[in-house]
MIDOMI-984978 format. One record per residue (C-alpha): residue in three letters; residue number from 1; x, y, z. Coordinates in steps of 0.1 Angstrom, whole numbers, plus 5000, padded with zeros to 4 digits. Layout:
N
code pos east north up
ALA NUM X Y Z
...
% end
This chain:
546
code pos east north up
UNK 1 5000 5000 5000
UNK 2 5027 5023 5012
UNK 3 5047 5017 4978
UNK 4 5015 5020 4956
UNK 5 5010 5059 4973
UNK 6 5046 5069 4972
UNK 7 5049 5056 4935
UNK 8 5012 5075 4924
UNK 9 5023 5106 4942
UNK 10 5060 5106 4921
UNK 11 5037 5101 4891
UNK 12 5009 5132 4900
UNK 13 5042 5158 4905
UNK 14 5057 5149 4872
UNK 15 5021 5152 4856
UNK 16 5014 5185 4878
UNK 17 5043 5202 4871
UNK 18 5036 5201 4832
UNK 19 4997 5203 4836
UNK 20 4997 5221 4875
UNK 21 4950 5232 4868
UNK 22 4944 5198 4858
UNK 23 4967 5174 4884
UNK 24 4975 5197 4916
UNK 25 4937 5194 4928
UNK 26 4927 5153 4933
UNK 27 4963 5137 4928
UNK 28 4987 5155 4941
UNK 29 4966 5167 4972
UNK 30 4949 5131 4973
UNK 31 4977 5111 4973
UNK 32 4999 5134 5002
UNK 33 4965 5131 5022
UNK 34 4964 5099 5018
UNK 35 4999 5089 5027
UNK 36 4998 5114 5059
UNK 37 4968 5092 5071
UNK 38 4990 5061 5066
UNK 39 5020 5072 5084
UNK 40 5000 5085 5110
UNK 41 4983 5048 5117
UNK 42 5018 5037 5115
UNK 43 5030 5061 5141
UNK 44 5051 5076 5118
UNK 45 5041 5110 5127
UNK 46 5072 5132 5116
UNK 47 5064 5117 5072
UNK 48 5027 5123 5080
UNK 49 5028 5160 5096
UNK 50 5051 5170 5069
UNK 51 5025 5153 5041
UNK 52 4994 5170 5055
UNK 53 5011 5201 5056
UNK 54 5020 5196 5021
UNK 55 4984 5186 5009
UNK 56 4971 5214 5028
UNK 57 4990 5241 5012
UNK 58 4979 5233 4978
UNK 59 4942 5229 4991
UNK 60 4945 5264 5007
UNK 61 4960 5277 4970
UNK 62 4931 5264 4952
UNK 63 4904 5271 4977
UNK 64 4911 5309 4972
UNK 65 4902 5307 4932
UNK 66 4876 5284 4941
UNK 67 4860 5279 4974
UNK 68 4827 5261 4973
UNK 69 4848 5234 4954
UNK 70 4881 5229 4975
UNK 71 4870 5242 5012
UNK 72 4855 5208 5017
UNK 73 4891 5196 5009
UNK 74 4908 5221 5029
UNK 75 4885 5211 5063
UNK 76 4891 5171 5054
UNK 77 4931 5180 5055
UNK 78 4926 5205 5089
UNK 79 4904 5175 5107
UNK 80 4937 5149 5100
UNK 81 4964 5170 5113
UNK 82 4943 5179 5143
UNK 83 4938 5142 5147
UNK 84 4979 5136 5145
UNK 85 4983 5170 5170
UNK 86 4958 5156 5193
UNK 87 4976 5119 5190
UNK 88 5009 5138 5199
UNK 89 4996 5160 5227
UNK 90 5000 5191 5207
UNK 91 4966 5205 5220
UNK 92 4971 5239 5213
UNK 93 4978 5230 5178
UNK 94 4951 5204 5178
UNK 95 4919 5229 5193
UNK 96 4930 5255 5167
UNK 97 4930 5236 5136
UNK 98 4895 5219 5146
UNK 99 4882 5255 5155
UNK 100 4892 5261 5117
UNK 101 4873 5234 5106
UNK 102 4847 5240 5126
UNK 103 4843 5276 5111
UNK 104 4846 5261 5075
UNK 105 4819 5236 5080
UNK 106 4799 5258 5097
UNK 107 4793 5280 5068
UNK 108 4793 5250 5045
UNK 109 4763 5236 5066
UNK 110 4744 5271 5061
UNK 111 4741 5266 5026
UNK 112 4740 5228 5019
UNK 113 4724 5214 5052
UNK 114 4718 5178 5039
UNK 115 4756 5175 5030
UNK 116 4772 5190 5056
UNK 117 4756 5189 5089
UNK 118 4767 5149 5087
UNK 119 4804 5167 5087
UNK 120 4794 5191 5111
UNK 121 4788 5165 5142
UNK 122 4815 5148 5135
UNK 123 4837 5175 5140
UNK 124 4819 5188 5169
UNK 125 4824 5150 5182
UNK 126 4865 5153 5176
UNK 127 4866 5189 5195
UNK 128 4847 5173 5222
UNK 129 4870 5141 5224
UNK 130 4897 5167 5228
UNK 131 4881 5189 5252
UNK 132 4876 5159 5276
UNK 133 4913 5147 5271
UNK 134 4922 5182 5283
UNK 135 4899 5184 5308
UNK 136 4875 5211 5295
UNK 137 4847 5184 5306
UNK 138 4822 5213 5302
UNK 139 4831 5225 5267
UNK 140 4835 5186 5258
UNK 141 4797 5181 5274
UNK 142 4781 5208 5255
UNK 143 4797 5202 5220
UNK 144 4785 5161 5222
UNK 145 4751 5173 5232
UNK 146 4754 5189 5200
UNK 147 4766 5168 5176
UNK 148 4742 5137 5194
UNK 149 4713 5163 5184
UNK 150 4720 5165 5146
UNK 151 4732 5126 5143
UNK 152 4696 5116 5162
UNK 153 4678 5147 5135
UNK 154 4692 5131 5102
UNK 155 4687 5097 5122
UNK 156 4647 5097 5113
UNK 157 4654 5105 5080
UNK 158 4682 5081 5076
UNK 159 4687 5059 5101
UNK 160 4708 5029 5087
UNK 161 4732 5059 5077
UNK 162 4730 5073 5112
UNK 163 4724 5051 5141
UNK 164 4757 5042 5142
UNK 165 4771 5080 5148
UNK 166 4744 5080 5175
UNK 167 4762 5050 5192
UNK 168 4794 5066 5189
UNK 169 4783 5096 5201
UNK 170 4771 5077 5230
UNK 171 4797 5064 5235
UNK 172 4813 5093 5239
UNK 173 4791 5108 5264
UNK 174 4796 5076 5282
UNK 175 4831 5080 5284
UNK 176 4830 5113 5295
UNK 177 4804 5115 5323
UNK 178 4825 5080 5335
UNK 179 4852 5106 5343
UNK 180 4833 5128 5351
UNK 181 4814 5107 5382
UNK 182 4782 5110 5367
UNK 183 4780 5070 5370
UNK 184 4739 5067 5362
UNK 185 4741 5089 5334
UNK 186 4775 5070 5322
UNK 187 4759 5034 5324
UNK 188 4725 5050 5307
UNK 189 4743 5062 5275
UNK 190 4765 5033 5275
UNK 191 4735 5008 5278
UNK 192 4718 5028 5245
UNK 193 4748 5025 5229
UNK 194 4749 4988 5232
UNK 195 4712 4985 5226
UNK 196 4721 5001 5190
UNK 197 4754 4981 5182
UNK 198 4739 4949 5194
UNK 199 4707 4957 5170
UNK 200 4731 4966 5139
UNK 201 4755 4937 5144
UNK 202 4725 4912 5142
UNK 203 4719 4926 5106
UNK 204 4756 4932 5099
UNK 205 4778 4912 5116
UNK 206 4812 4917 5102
UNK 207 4805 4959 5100
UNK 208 4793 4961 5135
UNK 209 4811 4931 5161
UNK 210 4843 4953 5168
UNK 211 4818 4979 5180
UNK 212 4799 4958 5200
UNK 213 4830 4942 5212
UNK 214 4840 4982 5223
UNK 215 4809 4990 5241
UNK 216 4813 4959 5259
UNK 217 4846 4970 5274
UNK 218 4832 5005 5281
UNK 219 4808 4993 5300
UNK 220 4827 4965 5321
UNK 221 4854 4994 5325
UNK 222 4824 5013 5344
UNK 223 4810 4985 5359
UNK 224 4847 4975 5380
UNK 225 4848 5012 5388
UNK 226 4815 5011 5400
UNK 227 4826 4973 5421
UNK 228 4802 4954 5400
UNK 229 4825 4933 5398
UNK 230 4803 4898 5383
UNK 231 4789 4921 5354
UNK 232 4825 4939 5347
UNK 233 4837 4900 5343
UNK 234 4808 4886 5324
UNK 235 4811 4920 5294
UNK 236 4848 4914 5289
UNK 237 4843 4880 5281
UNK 238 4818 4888 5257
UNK 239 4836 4914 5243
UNK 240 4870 4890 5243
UNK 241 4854 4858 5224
UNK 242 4837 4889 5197
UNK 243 4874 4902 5192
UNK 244 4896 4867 5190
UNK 245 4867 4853 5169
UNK 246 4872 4885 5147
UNK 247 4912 4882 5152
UNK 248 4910 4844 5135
UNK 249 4901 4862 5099
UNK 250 4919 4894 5102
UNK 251 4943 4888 5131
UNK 252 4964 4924 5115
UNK 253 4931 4940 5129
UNK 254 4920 4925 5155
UNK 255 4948 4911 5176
UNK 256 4953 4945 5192
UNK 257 4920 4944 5206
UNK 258 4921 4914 5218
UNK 259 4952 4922 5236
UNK 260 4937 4958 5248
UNK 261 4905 4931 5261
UNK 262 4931 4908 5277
UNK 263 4948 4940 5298
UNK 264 4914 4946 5315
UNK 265 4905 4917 5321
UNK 266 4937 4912 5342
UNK 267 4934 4943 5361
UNK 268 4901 4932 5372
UNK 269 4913 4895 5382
UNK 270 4942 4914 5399
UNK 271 4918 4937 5415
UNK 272 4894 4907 5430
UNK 273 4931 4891 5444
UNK 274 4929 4863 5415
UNK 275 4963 4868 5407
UNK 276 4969 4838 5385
UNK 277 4943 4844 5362
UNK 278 4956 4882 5359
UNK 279 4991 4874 5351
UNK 280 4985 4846 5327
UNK 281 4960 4871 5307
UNK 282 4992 4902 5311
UNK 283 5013 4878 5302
UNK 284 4989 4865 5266
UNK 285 4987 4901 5259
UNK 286 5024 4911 5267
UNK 287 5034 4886 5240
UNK 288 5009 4901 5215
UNK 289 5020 4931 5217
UNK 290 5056 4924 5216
UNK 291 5046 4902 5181
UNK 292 5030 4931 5168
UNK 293 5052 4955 5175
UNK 294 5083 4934 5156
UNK 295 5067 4942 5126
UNK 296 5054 4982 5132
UNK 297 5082 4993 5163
UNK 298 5063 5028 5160
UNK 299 5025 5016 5162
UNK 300 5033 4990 5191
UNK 301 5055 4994 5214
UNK 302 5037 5021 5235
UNK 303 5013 4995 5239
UNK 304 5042 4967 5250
UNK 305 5057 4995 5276
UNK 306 5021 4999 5288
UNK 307 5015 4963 5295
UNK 308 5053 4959 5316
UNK 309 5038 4986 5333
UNK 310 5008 4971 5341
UNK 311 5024 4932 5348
UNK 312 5050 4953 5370
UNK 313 5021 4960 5394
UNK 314 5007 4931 5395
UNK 315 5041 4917 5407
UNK 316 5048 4945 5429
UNK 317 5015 4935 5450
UNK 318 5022 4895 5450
UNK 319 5058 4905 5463
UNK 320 5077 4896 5430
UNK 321 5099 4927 5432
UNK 322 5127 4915 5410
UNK 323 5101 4908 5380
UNK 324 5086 4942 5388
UNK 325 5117 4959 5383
UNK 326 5129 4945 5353
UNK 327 5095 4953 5336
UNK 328 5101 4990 5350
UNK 329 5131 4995 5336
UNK 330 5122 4981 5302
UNK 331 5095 5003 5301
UNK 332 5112 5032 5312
UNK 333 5138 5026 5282
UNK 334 5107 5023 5257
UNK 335 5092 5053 5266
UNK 336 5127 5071 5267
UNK 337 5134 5061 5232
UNK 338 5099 5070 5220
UNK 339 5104 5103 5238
UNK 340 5133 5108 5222
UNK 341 5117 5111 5183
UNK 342 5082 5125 5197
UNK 343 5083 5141 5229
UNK 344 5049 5160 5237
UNK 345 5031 5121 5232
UNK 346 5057 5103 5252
UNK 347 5069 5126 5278
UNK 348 5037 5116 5302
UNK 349 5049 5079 5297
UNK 350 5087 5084 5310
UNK 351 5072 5100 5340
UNK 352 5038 5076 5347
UNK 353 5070 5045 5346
UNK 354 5091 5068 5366
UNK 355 5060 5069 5392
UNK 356 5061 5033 5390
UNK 357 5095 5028 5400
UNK 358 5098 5051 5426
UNK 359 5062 5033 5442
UNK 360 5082 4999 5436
UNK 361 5116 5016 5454
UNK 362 5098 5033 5486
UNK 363 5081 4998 5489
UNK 364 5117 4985 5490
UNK 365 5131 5010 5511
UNK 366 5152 5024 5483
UNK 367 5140 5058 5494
UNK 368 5173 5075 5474
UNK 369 5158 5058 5448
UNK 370 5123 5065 5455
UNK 371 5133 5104 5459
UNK 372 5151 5112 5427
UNK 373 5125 5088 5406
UNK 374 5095 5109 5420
UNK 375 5116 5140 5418
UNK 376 5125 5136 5382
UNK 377 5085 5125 5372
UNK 378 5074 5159 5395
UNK 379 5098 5181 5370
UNK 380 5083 5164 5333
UNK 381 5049 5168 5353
UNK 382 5054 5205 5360
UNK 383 5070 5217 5323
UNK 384 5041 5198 5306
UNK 385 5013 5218 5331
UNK 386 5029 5249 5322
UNK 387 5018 5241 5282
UNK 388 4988 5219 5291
UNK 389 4975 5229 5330
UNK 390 4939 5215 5326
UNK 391 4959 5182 5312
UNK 392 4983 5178 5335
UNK 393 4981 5194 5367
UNK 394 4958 5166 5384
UNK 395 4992 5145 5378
UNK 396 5016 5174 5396
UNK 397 4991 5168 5422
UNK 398 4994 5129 5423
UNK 399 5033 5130 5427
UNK 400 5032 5155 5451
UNK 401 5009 5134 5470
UNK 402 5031 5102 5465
UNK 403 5065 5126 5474
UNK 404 5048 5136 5506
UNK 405 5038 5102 5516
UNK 406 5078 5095 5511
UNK 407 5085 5120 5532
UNK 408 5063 5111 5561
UNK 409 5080 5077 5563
UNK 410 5114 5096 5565
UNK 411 5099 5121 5593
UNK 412 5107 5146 5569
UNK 413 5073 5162 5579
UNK 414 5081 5200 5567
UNK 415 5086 5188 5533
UNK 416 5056 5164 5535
UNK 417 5033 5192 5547
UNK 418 5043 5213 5519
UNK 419 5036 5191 5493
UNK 420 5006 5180 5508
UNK 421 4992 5215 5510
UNK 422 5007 5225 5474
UNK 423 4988 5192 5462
UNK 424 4956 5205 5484
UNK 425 4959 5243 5467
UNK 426 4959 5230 5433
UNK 427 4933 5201 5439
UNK 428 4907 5226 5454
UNK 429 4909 5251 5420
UNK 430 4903 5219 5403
UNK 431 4873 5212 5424
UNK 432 4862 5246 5415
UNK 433 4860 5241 5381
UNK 434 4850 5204 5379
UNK 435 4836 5195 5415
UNK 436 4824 5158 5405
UNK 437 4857 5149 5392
UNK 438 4880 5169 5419
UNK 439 4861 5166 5453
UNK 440 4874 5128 5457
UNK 441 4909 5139 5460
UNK 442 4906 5169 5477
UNK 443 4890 5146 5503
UNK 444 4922 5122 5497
UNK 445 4948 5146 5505
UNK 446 4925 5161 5535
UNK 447 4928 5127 5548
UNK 448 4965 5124 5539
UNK 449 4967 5160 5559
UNK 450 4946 5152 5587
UNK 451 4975 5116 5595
UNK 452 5004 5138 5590
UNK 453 4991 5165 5618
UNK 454 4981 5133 5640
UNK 455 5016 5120 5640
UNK 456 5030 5154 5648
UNK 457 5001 5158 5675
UNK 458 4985 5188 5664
UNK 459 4951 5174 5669
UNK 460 4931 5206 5662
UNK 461 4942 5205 5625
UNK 462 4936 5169 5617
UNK 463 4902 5171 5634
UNK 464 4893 5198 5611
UNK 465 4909 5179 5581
UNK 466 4889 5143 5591
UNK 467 4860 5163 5593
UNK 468 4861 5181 5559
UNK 469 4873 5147 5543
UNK 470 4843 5129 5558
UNK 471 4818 5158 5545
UNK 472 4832 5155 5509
UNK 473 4832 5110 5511
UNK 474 4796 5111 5527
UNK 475 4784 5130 5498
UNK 476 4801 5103 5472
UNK 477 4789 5075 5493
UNK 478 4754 5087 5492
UNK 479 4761 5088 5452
UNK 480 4780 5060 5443
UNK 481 4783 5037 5476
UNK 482 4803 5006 5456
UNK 483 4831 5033 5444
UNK 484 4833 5049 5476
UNK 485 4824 5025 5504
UNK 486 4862 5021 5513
UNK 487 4872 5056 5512
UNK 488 4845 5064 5534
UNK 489 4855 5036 5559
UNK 490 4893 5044 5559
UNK 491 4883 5086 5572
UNK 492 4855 5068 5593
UNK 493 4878 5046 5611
UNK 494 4911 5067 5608
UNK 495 4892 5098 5625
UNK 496 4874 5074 5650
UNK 497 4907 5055 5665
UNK 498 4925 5093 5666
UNK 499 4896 5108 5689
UNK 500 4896 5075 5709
UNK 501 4936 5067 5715
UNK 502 4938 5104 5725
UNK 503 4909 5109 5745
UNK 504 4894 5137 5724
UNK 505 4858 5126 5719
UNK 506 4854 5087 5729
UNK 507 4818 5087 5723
UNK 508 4821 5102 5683
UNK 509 4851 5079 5677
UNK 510 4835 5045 5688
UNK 511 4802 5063 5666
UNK 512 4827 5067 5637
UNK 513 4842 5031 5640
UNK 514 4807 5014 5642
UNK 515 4796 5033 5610
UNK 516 4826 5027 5594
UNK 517 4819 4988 5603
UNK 518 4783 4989 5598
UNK 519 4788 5003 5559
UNK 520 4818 4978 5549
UNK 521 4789 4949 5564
UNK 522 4766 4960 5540
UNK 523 4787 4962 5511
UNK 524 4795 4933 5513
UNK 525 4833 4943 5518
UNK 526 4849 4916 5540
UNK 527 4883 4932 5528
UNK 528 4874 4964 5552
UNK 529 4859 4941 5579
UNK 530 4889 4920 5583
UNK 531 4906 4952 5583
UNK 532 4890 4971 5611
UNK 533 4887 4937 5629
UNK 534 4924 4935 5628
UNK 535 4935 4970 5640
UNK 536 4905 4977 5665
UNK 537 4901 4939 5680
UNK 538 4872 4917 5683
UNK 539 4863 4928 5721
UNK 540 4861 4963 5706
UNK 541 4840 4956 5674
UNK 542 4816 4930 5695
UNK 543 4806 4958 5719
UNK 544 4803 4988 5691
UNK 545 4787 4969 5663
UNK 546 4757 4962 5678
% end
């Protein structure tokens, strides 16, 4: 295929530069589009940025003597190189060259509605995709609203032509109000989608599987959040026998999904402590992905780092430090090299493995280690929120979180309360913007607070830090009690044994400690049970549970 382009391109410049009115427009133009979509599935992003630049040079040329014939041409070039932007973290780049579609399409749409407004929500569905990547979750919500509006209009006229952008729009929403944790509305769209996909792929099976086989993993994604754990179990497998049934024809295709399908699956067995199961299914995908990506380096082997990352935790938790570290460091020296040739898409992948490493160190008591591993991830973190701070500052705030928990264990409790407060600061103008997203952390690093100020006895502040953590987590609880039940037990019982062991308020603590006790027993979360059981006694939990 790749040959075929680059030979038809040579041929269209020879032929254009003799006859440049009749060969510059649909060959030329065509062919450089076309080869920049190509190198960008290949990862090849330097060949494809330089092609759709290219293409859309001469599409801009020949827009201006003719504009109702070319500006279509012009948008269709815009929309692929905010794609490849988007791909490589370029946001800026990204949100302005959709805008200038947007505007193109826009006016195209006012003359030629039937034609265009198709063109129109799809855009408005790419901004939006962006818009949630960067955290603008309220420009994102607004622009799919949109675009689901038109699909489900020139749905009753048309609706073999579009239920299926409905479903993806869906989708979408799905995905975003999943971040977002607006869980009913999340599992509603998601359900609709599925509904839709499992309605077309009864009619056409080989156009409309691999979608049902995504919705499927959507919704199990939700549905482990969520602690539903049976149904989470029951859509991967569904969705895993679709995609290796689909990888058996077309195993080029469909392998990586099946690989992708094979990843969740393992971090739900390793969540539910079936740790066989989950490194035997890291382990099937691990050797996909390293099969794949023998043959396209570029396209795969962010996908193989991501998986070493993944196995590396699974071995970190059963103990298996040695494996861990070795699939640490190999991933660390993917993402370097990847780095290397494209930095803005594999920057937050050096420091996400660095994160790893230092967790695996401080668990090792390799605290050096630990230090200038977290230190190094805080720095990438920083530069990248000064271009991107809707992106990237929730993960400043993670490792300053994870660099003051460090700290404490090394009693360095001045530089622990600092980054717990810096983490705090930032968390709470996230909260501002996005409360449903930000308010579970600002509770985390309350809590995280509220310990530090127990250990160093000032009692006052970590009473009103417990307290304000406890507000936030009883208003999630209420919400979404299977995300949130053990968040709400650890304040409950963390606040409860602090105003009992120091005689501040016996009566609230052993109050706390029977609520956090009485909520884990009705969740069903014998985990958190065994937990309290072991740290408060028996003879304590007989008297209070009552």
């Amino acid at each position: 295929m790749l040959s075929l382009y680059t030979e038809a391109l040579e041929i269209y410049k020879a032929l254009a530069e003799k006859h440049p009115d009749a060969y510059l427009t649909y060959n030329v133009a065509s062919v450089l589009n076309s080869l920049a979509i190509l190198h960008d599935t290949l990862n090849q992003y330097d060949l494809a940025e330089k092609e759709y630049h290219e293409a859309l040079d001469i599409r801009k040329t020949l827009s201006q003597k003719h504009p109702e014939v070319f500006l279509p041409d012009v948008a269709r070039t815009l929309n692929g190189l905010a794609i490849l932007h988007d791909t490589l973290n370029q946001y800026d780049e990204a949100e302005k060259e959709y805008t200038e579609v947007l505007q193109i399409i826009k006016a195209l749409a006012e003359k030629h509605p039937d034609a265009y407004r198709p063109d129109l929500a799809g855009t408005l569905n790419n901004m939006a995709n962006l818009h949630a990547k960067v955290n603008k979750y309220y420009l994102a919500e607004k622009e799919y609203h949109e675009a689901l509006e038109i699909f489900k209009a020139l749905t009753k006229k048309h609706p073999d032509a579009y239920l299926p952008d409905v479903a993806r729009t869906l989708n979408n929403m799905g995905n975003l109000h999943d971040i977002l944790n607006k869980y009913d509305l999340a599992e509603k769209e998601y359900n609709e989608s599925l509904e839709i996909y499992r309605t077309l792929a009864e009619k056409h099976p080989d156009a409309y599987r691999p979608d049902l086989a995504a919705i499927l993993n959507n919704l199990a994604n939700l549905h482990k959040t969520l602690n539903k754990y049976d149904l989470a179990e029951k859509e991967y497998h569904e969705a895993l026998e679709i995609r290796r049934s689909l990888a058996k024809k077309h195993p080029d295709a469909y392998l990586p999904n099946v690989a992708a399908t094979l990843n969740n699956l393992a971090i739900l067995h390793g969540t539910l402590n079936q740790y066989d199961l989950a490194e035997k299914e890291y382990n099937e995908a691990l050797e996909i992905r390293r099969s794949l990506a023998e043959k396209h380096p570029d396209a795969y082997l962010p996908y193989v780092a991501r998986t070493l990352n993944n196995l590396a935790n699974l071995h970190n938790i059963i103990n298996k430090y040695g494996l861990a570290e070795k699939e640490r460091n190999e991933a660390l020296e993917i993402n370097k090299a990847l780095a290397e040739k494209h930095l803005d898409a594999y920057l937050p992948d050096v420091a996400r493995t660095l994160i790893g490493l230092a967790i695996l160190h401080d668990t090792l008591n390799q605290y050096d280690l630990a230090e200038k591993e977290y230190n190094e991830a805080l720095e990438i973190y920083r530069a990248l929120a000064e271009k991107h701070p809707d992106a990237y500052l929730p993960d400043v705030t993670g490792t300053l979180n994870n660099m003051a928990n460090l700290h404490e264990t090394l009693n360095k409790y001045d530089l622990a309360e600092n980054e717990y407060n810096e983490a705090l600061d930032i968390r709470r103008s996230l909260a501002n913007k996005h409360p449903d997203v930000y308010l579970p952390d600002v509770a985390a690093t309350l809590n995280n607070l509220a310990i530090l100020h127990e250990t160093l006895n000032q009692y006052d502040l970590a009473e009103k830090e417990y307290n304000e953590a406890l507000e936030i987590r009883r208003i999630f609880y209420t919400k979404f009690p299977n995300a949130y039940c053990e968040n709400i037990c650890q304040t409950l019982y963390s606040f409860g044994d602090m105003l009992i062991l120091y005689k501040i308020d016996e009566d609230r603590g052993r109050q706390l400690i029977k609520e956090a006790y009485k909520i884990a027993t009705e969740n069903n979360r014998q985990d958190l049970i065994d937990e309290i059981n072991t740290k408060y006694g028996s003879f304590f939990l007989n008297r209070y549970k009552q």
